[in-house]
C-alpha positions in Angstrom: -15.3 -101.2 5.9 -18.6 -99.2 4.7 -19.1 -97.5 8.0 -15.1 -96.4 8.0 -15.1 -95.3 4.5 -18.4 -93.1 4.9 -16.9 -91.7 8.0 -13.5 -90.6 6.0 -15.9 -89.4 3.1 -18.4 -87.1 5.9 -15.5 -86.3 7.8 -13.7 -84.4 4.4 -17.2 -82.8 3.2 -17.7 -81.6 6.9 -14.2 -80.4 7.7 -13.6 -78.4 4.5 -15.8 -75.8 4.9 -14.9 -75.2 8.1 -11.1 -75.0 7.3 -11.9 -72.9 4.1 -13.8 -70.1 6.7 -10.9 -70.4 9.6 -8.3 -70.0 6.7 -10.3 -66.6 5.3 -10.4 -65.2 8.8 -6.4 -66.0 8.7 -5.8 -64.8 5.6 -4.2 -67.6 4.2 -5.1 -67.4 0.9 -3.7 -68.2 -2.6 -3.6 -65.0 -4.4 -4.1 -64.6 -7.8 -1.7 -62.8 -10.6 0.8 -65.0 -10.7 1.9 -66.4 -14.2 1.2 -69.5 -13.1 -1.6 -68.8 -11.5 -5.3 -69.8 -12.9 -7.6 -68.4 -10.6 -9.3 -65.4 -10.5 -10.0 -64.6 -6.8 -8.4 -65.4 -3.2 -8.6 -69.1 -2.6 -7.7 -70.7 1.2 -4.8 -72.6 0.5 -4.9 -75.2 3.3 -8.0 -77.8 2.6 -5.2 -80.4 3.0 -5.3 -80.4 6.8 -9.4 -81.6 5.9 -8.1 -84.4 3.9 -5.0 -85.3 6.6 -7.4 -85.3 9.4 -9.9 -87.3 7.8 -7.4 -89.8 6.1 -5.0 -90.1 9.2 -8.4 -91.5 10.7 -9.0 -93.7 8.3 -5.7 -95.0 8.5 -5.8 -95.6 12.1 -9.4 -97.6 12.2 -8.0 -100.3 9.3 -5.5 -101.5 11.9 -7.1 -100.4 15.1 -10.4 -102.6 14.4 -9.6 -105.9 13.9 -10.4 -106.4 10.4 -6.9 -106.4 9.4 -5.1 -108.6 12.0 -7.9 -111.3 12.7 -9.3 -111.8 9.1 -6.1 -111.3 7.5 -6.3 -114.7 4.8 -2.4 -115.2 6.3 -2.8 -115.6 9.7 -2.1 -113.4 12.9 1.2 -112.4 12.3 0.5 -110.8 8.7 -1.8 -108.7 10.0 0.7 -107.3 12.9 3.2 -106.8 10.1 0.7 -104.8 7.9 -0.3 -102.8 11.0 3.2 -101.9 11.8 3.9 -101.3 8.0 0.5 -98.7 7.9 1.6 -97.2 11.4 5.2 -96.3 9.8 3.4 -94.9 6.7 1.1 -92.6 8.9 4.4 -91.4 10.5 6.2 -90.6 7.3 3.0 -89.0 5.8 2.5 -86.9 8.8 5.9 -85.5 8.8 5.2 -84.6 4.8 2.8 -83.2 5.7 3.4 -80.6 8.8 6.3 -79.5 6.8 4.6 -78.8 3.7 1.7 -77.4 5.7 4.2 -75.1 7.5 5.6 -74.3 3.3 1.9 -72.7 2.7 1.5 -71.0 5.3 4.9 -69.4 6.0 7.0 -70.3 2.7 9.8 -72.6 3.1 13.3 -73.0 0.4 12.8 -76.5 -1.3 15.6 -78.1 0.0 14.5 -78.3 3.7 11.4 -79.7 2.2 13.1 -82.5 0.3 15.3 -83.4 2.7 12.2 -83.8 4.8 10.2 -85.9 2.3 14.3 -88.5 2.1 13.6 -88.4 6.4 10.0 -89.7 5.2 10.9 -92.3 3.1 14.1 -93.5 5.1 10.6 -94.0 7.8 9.5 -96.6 5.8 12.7 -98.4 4.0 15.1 -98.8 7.2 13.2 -101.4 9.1 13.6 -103.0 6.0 17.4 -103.3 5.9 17.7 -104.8 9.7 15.0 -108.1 8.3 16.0 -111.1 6.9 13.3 -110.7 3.9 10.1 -109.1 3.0 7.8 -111.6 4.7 9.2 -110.5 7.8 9.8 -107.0 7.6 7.7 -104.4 8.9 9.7 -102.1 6.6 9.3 -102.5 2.9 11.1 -102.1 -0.1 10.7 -102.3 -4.2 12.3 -105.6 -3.7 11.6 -106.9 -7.3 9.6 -106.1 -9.8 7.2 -108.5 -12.3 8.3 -108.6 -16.3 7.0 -110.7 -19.4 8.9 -113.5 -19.4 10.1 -112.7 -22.9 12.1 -109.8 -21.3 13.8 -111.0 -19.0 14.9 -114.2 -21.4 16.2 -111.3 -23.6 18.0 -109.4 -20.8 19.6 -112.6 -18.9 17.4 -110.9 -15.6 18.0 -112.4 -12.4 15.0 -114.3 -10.8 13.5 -114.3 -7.7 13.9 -117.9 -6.2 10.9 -120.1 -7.2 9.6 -117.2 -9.5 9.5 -117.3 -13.3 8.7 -113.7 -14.1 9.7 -111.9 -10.8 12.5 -109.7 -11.0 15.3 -109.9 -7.9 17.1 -106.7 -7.3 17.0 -106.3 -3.4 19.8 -109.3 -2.4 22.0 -109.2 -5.8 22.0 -105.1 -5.5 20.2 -103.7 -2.2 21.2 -100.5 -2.5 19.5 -100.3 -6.0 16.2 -101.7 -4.4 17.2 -98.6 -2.1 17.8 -96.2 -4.4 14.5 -96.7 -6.3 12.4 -97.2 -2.8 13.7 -93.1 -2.5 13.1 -92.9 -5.9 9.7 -93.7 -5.6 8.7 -92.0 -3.0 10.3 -88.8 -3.0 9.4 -88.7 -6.9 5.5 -89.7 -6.3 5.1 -87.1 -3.2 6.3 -84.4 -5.5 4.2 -85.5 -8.6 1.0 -85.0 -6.9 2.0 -81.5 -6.5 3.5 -80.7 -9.7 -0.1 -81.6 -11.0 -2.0 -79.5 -8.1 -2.0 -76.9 -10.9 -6.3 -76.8 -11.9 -9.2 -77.2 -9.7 -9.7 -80.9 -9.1 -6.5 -82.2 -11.4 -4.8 -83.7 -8.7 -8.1 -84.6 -6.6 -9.4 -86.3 -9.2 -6.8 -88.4 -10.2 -6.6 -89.1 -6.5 -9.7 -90.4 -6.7 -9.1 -92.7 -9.7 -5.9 -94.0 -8.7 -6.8 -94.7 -5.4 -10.1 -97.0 -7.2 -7.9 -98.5 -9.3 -5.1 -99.6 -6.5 -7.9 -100.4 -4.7 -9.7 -103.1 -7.0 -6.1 -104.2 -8.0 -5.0 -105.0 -4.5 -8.5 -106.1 -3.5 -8.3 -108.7 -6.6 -5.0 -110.2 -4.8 -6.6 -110.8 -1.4 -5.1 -108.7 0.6 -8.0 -107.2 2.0 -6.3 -104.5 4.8 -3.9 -103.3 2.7 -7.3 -102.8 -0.3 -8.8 -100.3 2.1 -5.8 -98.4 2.4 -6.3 -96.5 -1.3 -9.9 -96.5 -1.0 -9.8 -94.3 2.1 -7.8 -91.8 -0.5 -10.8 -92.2 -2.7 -13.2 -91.8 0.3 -11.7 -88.7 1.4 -11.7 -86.7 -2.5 -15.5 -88.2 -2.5 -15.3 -85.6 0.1 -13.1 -82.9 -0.8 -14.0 -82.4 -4.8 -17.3 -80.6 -4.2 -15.3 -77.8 -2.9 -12.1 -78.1 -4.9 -13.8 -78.7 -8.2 -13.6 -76.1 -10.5 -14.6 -72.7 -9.7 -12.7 -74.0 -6.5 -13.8 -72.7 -2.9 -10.3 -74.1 -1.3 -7.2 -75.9 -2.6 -5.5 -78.3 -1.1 -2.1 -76.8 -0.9 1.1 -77.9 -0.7 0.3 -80.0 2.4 -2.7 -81.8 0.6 -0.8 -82.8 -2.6 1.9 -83.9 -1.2 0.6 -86.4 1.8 -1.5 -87.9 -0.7 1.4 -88.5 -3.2 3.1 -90.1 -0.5 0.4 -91.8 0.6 0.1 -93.1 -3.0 3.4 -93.5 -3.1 3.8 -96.3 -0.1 0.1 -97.8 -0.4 1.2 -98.9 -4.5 4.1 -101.4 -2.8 3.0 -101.7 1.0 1.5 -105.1 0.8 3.7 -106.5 -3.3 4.5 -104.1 -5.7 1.9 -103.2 -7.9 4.0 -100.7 -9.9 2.7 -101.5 -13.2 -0.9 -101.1 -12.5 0.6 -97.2 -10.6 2.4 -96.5 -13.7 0.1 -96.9 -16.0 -3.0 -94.7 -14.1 -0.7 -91.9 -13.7 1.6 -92.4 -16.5 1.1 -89.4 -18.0 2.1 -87.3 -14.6 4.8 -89.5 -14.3 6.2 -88.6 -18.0 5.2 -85.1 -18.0 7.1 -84.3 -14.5 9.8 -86.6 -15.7 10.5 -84.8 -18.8 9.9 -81.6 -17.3 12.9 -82.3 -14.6 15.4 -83.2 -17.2 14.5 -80.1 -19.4 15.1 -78.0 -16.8 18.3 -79.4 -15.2 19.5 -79.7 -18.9 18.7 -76.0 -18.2 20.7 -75.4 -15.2 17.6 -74.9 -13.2 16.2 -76.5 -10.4 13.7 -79.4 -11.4 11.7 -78.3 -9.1 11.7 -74.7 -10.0 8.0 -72.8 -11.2 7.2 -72.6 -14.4 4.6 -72.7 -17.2 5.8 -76.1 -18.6 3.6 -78.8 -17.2 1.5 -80.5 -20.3 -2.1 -78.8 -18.0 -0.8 -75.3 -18.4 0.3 -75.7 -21.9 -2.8 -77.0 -22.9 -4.3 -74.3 -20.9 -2.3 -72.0 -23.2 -3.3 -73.6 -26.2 -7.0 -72.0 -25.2 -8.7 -75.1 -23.8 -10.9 -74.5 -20.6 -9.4 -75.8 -17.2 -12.6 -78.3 -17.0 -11.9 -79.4 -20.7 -7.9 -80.1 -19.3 -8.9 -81.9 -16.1 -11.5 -83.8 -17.8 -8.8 -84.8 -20.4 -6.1 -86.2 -17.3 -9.6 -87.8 -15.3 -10.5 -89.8 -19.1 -6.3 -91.0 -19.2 -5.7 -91.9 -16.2 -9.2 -94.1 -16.1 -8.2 -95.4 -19.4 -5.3 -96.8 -18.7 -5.9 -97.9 -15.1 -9.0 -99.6 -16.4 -6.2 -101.3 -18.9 -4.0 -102.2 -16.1 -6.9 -104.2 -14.3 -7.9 -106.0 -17.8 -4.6 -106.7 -19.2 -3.4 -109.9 -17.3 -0.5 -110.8 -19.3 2.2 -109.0 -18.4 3.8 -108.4 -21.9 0.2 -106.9 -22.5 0.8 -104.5 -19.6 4.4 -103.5 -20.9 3.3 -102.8 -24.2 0.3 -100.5 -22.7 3.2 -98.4 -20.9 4.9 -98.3 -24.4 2.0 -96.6 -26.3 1.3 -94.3 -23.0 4.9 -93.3 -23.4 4.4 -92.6 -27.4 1.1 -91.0 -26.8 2.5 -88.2 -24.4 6.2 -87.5 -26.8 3.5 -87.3 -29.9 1.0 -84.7 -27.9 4.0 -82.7 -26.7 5.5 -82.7 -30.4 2.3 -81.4 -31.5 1.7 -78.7 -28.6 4.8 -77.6 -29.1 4.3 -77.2 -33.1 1.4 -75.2 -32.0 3.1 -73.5 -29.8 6.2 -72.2 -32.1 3.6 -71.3 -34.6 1.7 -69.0 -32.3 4.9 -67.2 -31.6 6.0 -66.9 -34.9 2.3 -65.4 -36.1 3.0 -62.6 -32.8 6.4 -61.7 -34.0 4.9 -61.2 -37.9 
C-alpha cells in the first residue's frame, strides 16, 4: 500500500512538469481576460492527463496485486467482485475523461459532454440491474441509504430486511435507486469542475475528501476499496505544488471532472458512505445546487458560465484567492472531520442541517454586501 501510494504521489510531481512544458510548446493554454477568469498570465490547461495517468495506475495495482482479492476479510469472491466493480469505474472515468480532455483542447457544446458523463455512469449501474442483489453484483447502486431511527419512525420509511436504520429504495422503487445512482454521478463529476475556479480549490478539497473517505472506509474494513480514495489524495500530494496558487498548470476540464467521478463512484463502491461525502463537500454540493436552480429559474442552462459560484463572489467581495481556498480547505476538513467523530446518525443529520444554514446565511449576507456595493456605484 506505501510503495503504490508513493508511486501515484512521484508519478503526479514527475509527470506535471513535463505536461505543463509539452502543453506550452502546443499552445494549449488558458488565457486570461475572461470575466471569469482569475489569472493573470497563460496557464497549460491540461495537468489532468498527469493526474489520469498516475491515478489510472494506482487503480490498476489495488486489484492487480493481490492485496485486494487474497486479504479481502470476506473471502475470495469479494475481492473478484471489488476488482470487477474498480475495473468498471476505471472504464467510466476514462471515457470522462478523453471527452473532457478533448473539450480543452478543441471546445466541445455541453450536451455531448453530458451525455457522455449518463454513458459513464450507465458503466457502472447496469451490471447492477441484471444481479439478484448487491452482494453479488459487480455493478453497484445507491441501494439504500442509513437514517436516525427517529426519522424513519416519523416518516413510516421502508427498511431494509434485518436492518433497523437502513433505508430500502432499490426493490420497492429501483428506478428511484436509478435515478439517484445518475444523480450522483453525473452531479458529483460536474461539481468538481464547477469548483475548478482558484488555484488549488478543487485540488485541495480533492485531497481532503479523498482522506476523509479514506479513514471512513478504512474504519469499516474494507481495506481495497480504503486505498481507492487515498490514491486521489496521493496523486494531489503530487499535483498541488504546481497547481497551488500562483498556479504553473490547471487541471482542466479533463482533471476536475475524472476526479469528481472518481469521487463520485469510490463514496458508494464498496456501502454507501453518502453522509460522510455530503458533509466534506457540502458546501460545493449547496452552492452548485443552488446555483443550477437560479439559473434554470432563469431560463439558462445550469451549466452555463457565470460569476455566481460562492469562490468568485467572495473573490468579488475583495478577499485574496488563497484567503478563499483556505476558507473551502478549513470547511470541508471541518465537517469531514465531524462526519468521522459523529457516530450517531441523528448527530450526522443534524451536522448536514447546520452546514445547510451556514451556507443560506453566508449567501444572505454576501448578497447584502453585494446590493450595497451596487447601490454606493449608482450614487
Amino acid at each position: 500500500m506505501a510503495l503504490t501510494f508513493a508511486a501515484v504521489a512521484i508519478a503526479t510531481y514527475l509527470l506535471t512538469p513535463r505536461i505543463e512544458r509539452w502543453a506550452r510548446q502546443r499552445q494549449l493554454l488558458q488565457l486570461p481576460g475572461e470575466e471569469r477568469r482569475v489569472h493573470t498570465s497563460p496557464t497549460p490547461r491540461i495537468g489532468g492527463v498527469a493526474i489520469y495517468v498516475a491515478v489510472m495506475l494506482g487503480f490498476a495495482l489495488t486489484f492487480v496485486l493481490p492485496i485486494g482479492r487474497e486479504n479481502n476479510p470476506q473471502g475470495a469472491q469479494a475481492g473478484v467482485q471489488e476488482a470487477w466493480r474498480v475495473a468498471l469505474m476505471m472504464i467510466g472515468a476514462t471515457l470522462v475523461f478523453a471527452v473532457a480532455l478533448w473539450d480543452d483542447i478543441r471546445s466541445l457544446p455541453a450536451l455531448p459532454r453530458l451525455l457522455v458523463q449518463f454513458g459513464a455512469a450507465a458503466i457502472v449501474i447496469l451490471p447492477r440491474l441484471f444481479s439478484a442483489s448487491d452482494e453479488t453484483s459487480y455493478g453497484i447502486l445507491i441501494s439504500g441509504f442509513n437514517l436516525p431511527q427517529q426519522l424513519i419512525s416519523l416518516l413510516h420509511l421502508p427498511l431494509k430486511p434485518g436492518s433497523i436504520n437502513t433505508v430500502e429504495i432499490s426493490h420497492p422503487a429501483l428506478w428511484l435507486a436509478i435515478i439517484l445512482t445518475f444523480f450522483w454521478i453525473v452531479g458529483m463529476t460536474n461539481l468538481m469542475n464547477f469548483i475548478d475556479g482558484l488555484d488549488g480549490l478543487a485540488a485541495g478539497v480533492t485531497l481532503i475528501s479523498g482522506l476523509v473517505l479514506f479513514l471512513r472506509t478504512f474504519a469499516l474494513g474494507q481495506n481495497t476499496i480504503a486505498f481507492l480514495p487515498l490514491i486521489l489524495v496521493a496523486a494531489m500530494i503530487g499535483f498541488l505544488p504546481y497547481n497551488f496558487n500562483p498556479a504553473r498548470i490547471f487541471m482542466g476540464d479533463g482533471g476536475a471532472m475524472f476526479l469528481g467521478y472518481c469521487l463520485a463512484v469510490i463514496s458508494f463502491i464498496g456501502g454507501a458512505k453518502l453522509a460522510t461525502a455530503l458533509l466534506v463537500l457540502g458546501v460545493p454540493i449547496l452552492d452548485a445546487t443552488w446555483l443550477a436552480i437560479y439559473r434554470i429559474s432563469h431560463k439558462r442552462s445550469p451549466l452555463s458560465a457565470d460569476r455566481l459560484h460562492l469562490h468568485q463572489r467572495l473573490l468579488d467581495m475583495g478577499f485574496s484567492q488563497r484567503q478563499v481556498v483556505f476558507f473551502f480547505y478549513a470547511v470541508s476538513g471541518g465537517f469531514g472531520a465531524l462526519g468521522l467523530l459523529l457516530e450517531d446518525r441523528l448527530l450526522k443529520f443534524v451536522a448536514l442541517l447546520l452546514m445547510s444554514l451556514l451556507l443560506v446565511a453566508l449567501l444572505i449576507y454576501i448578497s447584502r454586501r453585494e446590493f450595497d456595493r451596487r447601490k454606493v456605484e449608482k450614487s
